[in-house]
mmCIF file of the N, C-alpha and C atoms, coordinates in Angstrom:
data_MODEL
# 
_entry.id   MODEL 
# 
loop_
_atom_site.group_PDB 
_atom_site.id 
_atom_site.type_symbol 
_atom_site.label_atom_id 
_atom_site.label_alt_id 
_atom_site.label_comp_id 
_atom_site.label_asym_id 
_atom_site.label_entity_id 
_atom_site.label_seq_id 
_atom_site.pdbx_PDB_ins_code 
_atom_site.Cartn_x 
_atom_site.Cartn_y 
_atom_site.Cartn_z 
_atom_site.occupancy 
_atom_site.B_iso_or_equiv 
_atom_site.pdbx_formal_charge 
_atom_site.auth_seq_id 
_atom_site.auth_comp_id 
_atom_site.auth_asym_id 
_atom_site.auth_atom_id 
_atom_site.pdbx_PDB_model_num 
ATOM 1   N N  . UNK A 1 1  ? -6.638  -8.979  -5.689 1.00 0.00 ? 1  UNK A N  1 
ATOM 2   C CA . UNK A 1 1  ? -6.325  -9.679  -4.445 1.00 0.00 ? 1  UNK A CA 1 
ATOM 3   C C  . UNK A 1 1  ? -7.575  -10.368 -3.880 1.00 0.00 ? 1  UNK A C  1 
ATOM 4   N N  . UNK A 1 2  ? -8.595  -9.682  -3.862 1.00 0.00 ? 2  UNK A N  1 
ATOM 5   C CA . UNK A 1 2  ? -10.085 -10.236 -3.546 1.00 0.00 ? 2  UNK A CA 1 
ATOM 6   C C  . UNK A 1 2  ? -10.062 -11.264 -4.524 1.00 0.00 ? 2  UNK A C  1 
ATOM 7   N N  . UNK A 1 3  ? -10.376 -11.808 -5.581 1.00 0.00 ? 3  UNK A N  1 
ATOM 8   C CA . UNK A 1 3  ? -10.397 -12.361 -6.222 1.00 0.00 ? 3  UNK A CA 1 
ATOM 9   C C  . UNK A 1 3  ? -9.556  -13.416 -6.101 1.00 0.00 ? 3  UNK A C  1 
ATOM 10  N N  . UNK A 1 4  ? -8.363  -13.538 -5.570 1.00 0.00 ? 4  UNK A N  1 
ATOM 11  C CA . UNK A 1 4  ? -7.289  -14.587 -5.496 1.00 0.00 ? 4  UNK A CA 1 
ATOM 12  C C  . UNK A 1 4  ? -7.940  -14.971 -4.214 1.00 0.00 ? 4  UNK A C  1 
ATOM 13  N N  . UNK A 1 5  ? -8.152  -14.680 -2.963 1.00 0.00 ? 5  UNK A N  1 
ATOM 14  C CA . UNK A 1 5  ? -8.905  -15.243 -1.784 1.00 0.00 ? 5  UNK A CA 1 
ATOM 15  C C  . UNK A 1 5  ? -10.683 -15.502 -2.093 1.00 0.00 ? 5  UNK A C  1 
ATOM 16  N N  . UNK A 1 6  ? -11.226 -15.206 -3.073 1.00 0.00 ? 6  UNK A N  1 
ATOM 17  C CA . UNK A 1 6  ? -12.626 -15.868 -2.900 1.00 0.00 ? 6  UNK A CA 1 
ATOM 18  C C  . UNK A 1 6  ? -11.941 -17.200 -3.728 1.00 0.00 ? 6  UNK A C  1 
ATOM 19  N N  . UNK A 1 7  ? -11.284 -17.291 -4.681 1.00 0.00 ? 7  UNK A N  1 
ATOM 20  C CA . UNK A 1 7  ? -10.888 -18.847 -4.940 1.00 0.00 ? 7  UNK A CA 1 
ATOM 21  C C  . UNK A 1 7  ? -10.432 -19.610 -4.365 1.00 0.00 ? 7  UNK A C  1 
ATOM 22  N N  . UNK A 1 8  ? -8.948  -19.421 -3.811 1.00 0.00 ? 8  UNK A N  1 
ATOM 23  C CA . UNK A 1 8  ? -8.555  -19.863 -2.486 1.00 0.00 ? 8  UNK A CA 1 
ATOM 24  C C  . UNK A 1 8  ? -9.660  -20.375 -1.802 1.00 0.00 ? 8  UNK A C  1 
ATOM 25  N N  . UNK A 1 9  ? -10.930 -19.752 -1.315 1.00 0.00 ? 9  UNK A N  1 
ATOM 26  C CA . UNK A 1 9  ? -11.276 -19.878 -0.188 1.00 0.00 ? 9  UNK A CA 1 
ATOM 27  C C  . UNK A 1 9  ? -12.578 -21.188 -0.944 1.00 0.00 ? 9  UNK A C  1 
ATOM 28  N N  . UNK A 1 10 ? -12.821 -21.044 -2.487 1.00 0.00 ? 10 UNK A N  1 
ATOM 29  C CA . UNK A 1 10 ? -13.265 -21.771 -3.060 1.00 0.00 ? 10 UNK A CA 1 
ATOM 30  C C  . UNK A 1 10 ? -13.200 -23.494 -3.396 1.00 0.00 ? 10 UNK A C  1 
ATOM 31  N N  . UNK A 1 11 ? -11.455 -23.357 -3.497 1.00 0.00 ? 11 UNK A N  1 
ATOM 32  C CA . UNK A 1 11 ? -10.741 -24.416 -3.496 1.00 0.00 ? 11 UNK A CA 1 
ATOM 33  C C  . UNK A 1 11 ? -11.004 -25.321 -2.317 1.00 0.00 ? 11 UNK A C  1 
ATOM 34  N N  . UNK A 1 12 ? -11.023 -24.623 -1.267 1.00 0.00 ? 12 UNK A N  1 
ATOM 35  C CA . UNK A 1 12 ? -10.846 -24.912 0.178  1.00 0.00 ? 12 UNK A CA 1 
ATOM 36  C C  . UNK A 1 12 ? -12.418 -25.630 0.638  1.00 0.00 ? 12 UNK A C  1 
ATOM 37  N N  . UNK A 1 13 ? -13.194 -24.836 0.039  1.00 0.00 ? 13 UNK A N  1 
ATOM 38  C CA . UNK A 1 13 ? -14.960 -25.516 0.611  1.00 0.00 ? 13 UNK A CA 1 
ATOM 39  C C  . UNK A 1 13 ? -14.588 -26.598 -0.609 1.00 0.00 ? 13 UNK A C  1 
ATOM 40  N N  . UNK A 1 14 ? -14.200 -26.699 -2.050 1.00 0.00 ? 14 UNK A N  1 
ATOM 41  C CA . UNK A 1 14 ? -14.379 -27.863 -2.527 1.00 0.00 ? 14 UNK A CA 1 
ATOM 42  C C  . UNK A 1 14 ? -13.719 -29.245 -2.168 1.00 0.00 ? 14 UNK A C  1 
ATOM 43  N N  . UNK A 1 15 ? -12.709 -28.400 -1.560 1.00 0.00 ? 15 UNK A N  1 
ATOM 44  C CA . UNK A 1 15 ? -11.586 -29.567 -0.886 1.00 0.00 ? 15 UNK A CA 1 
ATOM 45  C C  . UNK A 1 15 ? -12.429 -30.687 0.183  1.00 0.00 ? 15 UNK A C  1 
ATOM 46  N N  . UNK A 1 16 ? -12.888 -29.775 1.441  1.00 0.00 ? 16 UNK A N  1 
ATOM 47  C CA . UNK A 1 16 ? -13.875 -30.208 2.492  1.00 0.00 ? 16 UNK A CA 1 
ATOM 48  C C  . UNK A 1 16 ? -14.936 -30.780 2.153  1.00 0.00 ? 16 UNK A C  1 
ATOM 49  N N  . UNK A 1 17 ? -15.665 -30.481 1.135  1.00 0.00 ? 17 UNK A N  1 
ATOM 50  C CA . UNK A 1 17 ? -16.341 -31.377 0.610  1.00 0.00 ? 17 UNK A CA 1 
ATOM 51  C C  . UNK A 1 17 ? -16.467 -32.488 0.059  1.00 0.00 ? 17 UNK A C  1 
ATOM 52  N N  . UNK A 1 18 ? -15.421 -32.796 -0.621 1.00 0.00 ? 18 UNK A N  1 
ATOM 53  C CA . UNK A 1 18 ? -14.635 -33.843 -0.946 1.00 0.00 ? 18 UNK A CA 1 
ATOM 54  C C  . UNK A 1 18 ? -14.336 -34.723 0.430  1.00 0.00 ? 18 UNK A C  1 
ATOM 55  N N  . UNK A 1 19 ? -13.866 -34.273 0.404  1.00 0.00 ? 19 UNK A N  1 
ATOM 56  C CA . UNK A 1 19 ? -13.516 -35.388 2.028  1.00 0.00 ? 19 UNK A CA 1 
ATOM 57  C C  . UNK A 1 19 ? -14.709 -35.828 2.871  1.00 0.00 ? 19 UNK A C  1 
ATOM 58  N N  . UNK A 1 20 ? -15.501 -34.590 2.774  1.00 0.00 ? 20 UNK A N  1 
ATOM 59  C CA . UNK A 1 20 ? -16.934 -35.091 3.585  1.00 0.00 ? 20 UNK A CA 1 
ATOM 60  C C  . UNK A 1 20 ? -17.340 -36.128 2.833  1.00 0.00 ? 20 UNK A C  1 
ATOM 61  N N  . UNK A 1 21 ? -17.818 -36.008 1.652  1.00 0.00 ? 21 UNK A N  1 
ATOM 62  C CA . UNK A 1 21 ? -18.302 -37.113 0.767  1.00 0.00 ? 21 UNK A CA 1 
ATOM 63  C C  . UNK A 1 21 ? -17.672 -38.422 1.111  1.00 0.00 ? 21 UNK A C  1 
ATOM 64  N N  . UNK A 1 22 ? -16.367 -38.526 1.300  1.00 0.00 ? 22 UNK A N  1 
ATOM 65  C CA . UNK A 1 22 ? -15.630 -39.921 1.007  1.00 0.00 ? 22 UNK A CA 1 
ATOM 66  C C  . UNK A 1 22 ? -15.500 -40.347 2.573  1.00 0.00 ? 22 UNK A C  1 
ATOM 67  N N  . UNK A 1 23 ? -15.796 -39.528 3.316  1.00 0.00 ? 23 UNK A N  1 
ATOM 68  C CA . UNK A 1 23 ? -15.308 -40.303 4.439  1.00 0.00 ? 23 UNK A CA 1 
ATOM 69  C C  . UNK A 1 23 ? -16.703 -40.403 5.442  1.00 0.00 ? 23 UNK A C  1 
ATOM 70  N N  . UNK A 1 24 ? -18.100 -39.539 5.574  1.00 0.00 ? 24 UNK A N  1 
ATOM 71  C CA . UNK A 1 24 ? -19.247 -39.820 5.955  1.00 0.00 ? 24 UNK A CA 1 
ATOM 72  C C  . UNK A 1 24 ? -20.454 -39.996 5.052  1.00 0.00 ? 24 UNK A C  1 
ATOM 73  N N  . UNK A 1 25 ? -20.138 -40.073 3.615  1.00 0.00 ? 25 UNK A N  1 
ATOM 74  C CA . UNK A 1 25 ? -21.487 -40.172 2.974  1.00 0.00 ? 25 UNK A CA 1 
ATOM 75  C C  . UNK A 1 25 ? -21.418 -41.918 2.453  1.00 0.00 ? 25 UNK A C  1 
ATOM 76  N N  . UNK A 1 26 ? -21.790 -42.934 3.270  1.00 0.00 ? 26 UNK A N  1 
ATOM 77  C CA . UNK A 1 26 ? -21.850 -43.966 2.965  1.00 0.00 ? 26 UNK A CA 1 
ATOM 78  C C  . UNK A 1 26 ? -22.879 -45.269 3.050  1.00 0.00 ? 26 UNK A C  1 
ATOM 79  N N  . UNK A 1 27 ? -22.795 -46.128 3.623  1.00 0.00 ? 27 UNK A N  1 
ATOM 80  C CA . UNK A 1 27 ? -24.336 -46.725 3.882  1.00 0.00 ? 27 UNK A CA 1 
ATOM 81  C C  . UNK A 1 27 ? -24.802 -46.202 5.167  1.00 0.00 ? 27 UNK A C  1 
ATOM 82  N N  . UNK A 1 28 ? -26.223 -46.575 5.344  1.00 0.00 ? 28 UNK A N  1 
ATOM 83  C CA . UNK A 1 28 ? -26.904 -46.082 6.068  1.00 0.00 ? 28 UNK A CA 1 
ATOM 84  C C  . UNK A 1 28 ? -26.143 -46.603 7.789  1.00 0.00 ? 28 UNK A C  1 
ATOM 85  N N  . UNK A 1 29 ? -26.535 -47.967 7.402  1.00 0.00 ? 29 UNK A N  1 
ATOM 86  C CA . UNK A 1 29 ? -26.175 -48.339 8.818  1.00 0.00 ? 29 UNK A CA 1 
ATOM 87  C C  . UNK A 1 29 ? -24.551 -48.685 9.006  1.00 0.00 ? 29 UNK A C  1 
ATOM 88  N N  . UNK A 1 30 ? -23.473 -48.335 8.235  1.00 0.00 ? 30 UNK A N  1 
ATOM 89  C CA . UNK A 1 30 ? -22.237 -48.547 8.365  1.00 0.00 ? 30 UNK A CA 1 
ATOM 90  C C  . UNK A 1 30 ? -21.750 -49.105 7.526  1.00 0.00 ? 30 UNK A C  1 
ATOM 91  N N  . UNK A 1 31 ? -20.714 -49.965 7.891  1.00 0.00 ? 31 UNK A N  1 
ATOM 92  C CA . UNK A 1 31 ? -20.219 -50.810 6.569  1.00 0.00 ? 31 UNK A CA 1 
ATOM 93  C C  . UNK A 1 31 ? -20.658 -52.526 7.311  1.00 0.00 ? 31 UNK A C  1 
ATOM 94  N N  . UNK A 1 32 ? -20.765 -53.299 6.103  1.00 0.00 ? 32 UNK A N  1 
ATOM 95  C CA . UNK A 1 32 ? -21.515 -54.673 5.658  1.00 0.00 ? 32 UNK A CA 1 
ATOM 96  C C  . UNK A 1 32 ? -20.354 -55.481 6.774  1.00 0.00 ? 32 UNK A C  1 
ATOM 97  N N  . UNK A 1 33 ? -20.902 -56.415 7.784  1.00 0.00 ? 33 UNK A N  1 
ATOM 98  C CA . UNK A 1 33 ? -20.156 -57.280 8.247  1.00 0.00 ? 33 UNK A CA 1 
ATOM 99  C C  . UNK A 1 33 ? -19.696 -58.293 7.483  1.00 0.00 ? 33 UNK A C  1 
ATOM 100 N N  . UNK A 1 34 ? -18.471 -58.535 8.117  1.00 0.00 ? 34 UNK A N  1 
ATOM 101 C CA . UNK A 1 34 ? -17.697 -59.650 6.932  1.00 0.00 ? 34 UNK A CA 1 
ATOM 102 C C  . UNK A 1 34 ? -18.358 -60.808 7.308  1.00 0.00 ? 34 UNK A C  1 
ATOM 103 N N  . UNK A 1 35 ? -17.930 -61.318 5.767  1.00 0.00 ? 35 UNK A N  1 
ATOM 104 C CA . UNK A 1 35 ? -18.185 -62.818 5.686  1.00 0.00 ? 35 UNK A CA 1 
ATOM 105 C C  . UNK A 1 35 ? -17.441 -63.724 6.134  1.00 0.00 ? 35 UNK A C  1 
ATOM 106 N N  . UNK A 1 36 ? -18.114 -64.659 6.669  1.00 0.00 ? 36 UNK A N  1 
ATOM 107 C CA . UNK A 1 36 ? -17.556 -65.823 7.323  1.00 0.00 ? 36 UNK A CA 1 
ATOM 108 C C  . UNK A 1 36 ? -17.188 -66.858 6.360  1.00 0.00 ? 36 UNK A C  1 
ATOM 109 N N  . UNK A 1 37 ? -15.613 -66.985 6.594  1.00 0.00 ? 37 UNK A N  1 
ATOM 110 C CA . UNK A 1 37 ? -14.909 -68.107 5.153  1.00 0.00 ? 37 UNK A CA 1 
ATOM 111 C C  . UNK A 1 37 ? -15.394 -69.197 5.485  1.00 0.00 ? 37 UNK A C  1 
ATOM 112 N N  . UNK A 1 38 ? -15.145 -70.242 4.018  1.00 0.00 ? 38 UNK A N  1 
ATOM 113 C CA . UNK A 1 38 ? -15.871 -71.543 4.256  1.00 0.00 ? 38 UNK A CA 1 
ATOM 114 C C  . UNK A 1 38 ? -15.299 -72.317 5.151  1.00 0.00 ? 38 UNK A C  1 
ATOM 115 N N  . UNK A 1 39 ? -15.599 -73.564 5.979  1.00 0.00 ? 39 UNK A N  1 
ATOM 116 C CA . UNK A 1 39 ? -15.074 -74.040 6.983  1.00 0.00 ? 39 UNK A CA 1 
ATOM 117 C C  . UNK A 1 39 ? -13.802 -75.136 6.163  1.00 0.00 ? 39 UNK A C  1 
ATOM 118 N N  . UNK A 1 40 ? -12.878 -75.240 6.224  1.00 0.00 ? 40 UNK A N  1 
ATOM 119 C CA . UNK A 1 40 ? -11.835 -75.588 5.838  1.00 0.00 ? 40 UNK A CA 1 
ATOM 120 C C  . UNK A 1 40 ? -11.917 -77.479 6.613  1.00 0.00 ? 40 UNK A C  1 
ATOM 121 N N  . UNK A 1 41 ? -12.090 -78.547 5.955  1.00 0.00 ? 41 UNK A N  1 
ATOM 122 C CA . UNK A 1 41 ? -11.992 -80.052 5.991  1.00 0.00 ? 41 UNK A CA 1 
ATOM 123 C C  . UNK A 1 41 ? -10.772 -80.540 5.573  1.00 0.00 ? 41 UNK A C  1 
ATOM 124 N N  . UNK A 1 42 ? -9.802  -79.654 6.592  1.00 0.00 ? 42 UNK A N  1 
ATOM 125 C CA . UNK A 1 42 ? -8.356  -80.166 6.144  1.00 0.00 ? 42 UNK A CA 1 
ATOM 126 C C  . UNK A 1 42 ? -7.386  -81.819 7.023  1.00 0.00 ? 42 UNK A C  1 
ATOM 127 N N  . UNK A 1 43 ? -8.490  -81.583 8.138  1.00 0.00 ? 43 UNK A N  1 
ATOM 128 C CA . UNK A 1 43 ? -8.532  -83.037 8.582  1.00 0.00 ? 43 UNK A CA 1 
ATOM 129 C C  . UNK A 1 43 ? -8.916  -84.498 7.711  1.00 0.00 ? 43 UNK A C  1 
ATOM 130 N N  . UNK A 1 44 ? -9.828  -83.878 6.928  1.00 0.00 ? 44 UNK A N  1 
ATOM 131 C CA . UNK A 1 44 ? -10.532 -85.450 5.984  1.00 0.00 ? 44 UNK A CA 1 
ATOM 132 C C  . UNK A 1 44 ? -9.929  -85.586 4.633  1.00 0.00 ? 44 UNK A C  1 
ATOM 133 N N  . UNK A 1 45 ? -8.798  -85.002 4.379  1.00 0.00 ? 45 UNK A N  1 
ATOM 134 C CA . UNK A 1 45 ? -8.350  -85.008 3.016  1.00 0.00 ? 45 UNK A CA 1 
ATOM 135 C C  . UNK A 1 45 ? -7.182  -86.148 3.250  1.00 0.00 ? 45 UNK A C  1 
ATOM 136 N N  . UNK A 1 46 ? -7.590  -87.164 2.333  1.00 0.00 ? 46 UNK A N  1 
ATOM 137 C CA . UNK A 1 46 ? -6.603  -88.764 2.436  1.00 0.00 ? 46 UNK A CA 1 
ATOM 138 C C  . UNK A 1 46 ? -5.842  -88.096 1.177  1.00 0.00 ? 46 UNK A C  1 
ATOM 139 N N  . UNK A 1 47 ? -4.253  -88.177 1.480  1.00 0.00 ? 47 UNK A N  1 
ATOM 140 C CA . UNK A 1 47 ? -3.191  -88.360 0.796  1.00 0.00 ? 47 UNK A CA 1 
ATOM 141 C C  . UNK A 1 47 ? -2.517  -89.264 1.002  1.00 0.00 ? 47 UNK A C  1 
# 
């Protein structure tokens, strides 16, 4: 029975860890501001 709860409880710190990793171990200062799309010259296009 000991044995079935130190894994359990094993599973459980690997679980949390996991999640820590993916959800606060990332760039330093946050995530990269987006890029600004190219400016679109849909006024000057002769058809």
């Amino acid at each position: 029975m000991t044995l079935l709860i130190l894994e359990a409880l094993g599973a459980l710190l690997l679980f949390v860890l996991m999640v820590w990793w993916t959800m606060f171990s990332g760039r330093k200062k946050g995530e990269l501001p987006p890029k600004e799309p190219p400016a679109d010259n849909r006024g000057d296009d002769p058809k």
